[in-house]
Backbone as CSV, one residue per row, in Angstrom:
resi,resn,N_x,N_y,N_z,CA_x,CA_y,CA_z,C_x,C_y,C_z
1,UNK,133.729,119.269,152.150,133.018,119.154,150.902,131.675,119.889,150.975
2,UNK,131.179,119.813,151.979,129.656,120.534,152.216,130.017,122.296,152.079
3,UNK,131.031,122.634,152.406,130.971,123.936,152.984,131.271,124.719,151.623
4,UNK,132.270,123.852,150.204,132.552,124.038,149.040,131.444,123.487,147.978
5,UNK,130.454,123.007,148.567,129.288,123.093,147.961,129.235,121.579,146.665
6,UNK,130.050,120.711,147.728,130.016,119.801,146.730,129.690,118.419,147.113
7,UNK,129.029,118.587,148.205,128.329,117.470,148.767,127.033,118.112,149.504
8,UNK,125.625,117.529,149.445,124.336,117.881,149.492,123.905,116.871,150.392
9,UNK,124.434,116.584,151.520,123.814,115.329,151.838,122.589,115.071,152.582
10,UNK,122.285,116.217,153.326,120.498,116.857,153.487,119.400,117.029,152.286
11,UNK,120.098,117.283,151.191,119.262,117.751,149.985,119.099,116.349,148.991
12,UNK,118.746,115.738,148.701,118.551,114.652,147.666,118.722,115.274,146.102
13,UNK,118.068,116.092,146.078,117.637,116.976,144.359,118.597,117.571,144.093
14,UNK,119.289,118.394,144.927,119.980,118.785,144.405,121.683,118.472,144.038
15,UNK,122.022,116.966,145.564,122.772,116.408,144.805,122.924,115.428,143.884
16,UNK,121.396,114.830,143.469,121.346,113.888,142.092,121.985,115.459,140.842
17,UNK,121.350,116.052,141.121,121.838,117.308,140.363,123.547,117.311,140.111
18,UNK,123.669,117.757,140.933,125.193,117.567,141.378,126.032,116.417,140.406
19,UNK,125.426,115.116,140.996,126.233,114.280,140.178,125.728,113.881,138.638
20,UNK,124.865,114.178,138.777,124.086,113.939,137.278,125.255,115.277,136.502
21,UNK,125.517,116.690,136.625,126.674,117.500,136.216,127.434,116.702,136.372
22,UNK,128.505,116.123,136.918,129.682,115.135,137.407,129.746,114.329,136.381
23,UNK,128.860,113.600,135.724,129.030,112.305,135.241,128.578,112.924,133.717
24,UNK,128.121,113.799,133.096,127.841,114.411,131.946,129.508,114.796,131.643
25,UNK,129.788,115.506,132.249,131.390,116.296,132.529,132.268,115.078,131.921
26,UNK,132.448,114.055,132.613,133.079,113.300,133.280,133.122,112.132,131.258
27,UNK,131.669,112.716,130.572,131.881,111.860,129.662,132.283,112.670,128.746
28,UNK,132.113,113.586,128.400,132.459,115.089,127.741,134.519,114.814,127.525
29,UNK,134.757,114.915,128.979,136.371,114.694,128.737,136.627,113.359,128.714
30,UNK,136.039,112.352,128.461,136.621,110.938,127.984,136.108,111.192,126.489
31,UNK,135.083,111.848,126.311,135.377,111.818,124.248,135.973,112.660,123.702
32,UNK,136.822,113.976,124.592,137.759,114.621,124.053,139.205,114.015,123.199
33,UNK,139.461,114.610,122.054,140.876,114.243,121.658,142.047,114.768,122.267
34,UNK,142.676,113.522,123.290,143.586,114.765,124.031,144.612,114.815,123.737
35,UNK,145.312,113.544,122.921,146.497,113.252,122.379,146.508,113.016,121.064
36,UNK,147.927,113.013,120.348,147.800,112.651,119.193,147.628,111.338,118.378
37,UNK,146.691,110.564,116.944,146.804,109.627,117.172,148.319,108.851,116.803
38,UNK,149.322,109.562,116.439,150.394,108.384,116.435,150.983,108.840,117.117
39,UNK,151.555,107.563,118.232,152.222,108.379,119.761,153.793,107.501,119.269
40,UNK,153.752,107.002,118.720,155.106,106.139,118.585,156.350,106.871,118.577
41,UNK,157.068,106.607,119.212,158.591,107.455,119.590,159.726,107.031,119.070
42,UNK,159.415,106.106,118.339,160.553,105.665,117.600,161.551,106.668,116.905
43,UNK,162.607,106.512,117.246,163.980,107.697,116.372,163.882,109.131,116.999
44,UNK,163.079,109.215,118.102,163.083,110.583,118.521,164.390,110.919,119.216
45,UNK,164.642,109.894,119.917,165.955,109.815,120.885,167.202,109.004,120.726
46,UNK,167.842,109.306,118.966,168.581,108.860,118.521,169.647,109.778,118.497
47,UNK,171.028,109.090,118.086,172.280,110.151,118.130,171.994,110.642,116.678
48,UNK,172.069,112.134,116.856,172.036,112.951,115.811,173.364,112.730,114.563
49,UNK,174.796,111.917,114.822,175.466,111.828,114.640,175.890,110.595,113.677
50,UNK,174.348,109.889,113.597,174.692,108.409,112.831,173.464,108.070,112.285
């Protein structure tokens, strides 16, 4: 993790940095719309035949 630059563990500043990015990110894609809102599957996987 240190060598990919994603752990700071000598540096304080710059990994509050680090995770302070992480956790901005992190809320960014929990208020994304990622699905649709009606997920219900009802009749999708019915015989075409009846």
């Amino acid at each position: 993790m240190i060598d990919k630059k994603w752990l700071h563990p000598y540096n304080v500043s710059e990994q509050f940095q680090l995770d302070l990015t992480s956790a901005q990110m992190s809320v960014q894609i929990a208020g994304m719309k990622l699905f649709p809102e009606e997920t219900a599957r009802l009749g999708l996987f019915t015989d075409p035949e009846h």
